[in-house]
N, C-alpha and C positions, 0 to 999 in steps of 0.2 A: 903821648898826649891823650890817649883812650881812656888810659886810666882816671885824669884829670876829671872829662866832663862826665864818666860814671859816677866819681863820688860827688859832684858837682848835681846830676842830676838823683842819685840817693840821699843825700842830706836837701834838696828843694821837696821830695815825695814825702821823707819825714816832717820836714816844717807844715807844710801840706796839713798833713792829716793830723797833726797834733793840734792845728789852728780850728778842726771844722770837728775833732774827736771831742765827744761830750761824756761824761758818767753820771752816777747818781749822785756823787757830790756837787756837778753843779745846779743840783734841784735845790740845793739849801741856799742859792743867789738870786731865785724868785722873790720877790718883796712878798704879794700874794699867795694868801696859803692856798686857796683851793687850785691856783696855779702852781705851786710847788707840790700839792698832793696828785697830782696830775700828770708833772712829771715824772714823780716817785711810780707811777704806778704804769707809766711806758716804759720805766726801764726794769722793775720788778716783775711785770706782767701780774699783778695781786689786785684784786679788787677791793682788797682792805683798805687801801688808801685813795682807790675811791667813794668809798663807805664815808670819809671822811671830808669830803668837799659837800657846800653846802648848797652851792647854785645848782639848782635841780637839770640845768640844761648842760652844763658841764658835767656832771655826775653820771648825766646818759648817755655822754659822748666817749667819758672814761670806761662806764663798762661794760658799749662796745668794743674801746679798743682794746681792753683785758681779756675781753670773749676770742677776740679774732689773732690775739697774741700766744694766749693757750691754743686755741685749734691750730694755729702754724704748728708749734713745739707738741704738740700733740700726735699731728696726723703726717708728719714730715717723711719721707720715703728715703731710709738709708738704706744704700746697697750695701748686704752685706762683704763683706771681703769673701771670696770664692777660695778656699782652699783645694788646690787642684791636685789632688793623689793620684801618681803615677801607679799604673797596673803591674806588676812585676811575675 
């Protein structure tokens, strides 16, 4: 019966996350363009496509959010993998 409510509870995690998972295709289901460039440009992180919105207040809100999208992917701290060489 383990086995049951495992895949019971891995196929509700998948349904899950496919319901709330978004790309940049569905920026093309915004009616609003300067809302669909908007979109384009949170999941691009490009400020081209906020270059292209026309409402001055939206325009400044996109590229903030492109500034602070690049500074993550920018400044992000991976630990390198340690390769640990034994002394012989």
């Amino acid at each position: 019966m383990p086995h049951v409510s495992k895949f019971i509870y891995t196929a509700l995690m998948l349904f899950c996350s496919s319901v709330f998972g978004e790309d940049l295709s569905s920026c093309t289901l915004k009616k609003e363009e300067d809302q669909r460039n908007y979109c384009k440009a949170s999941f691009a992180g490009s400020g081209t496509f906020c270059d292209m919105i026309k409402n001055g207040e939206l325009k400044r809100d996109c590229t903030f959010m492109v500034i602070r999208i690049q500074r993550e992917n920018a400044y992000k701290v991976r630990n390198p993998k340690k390769d640990v060489v034994a002394a012989e």
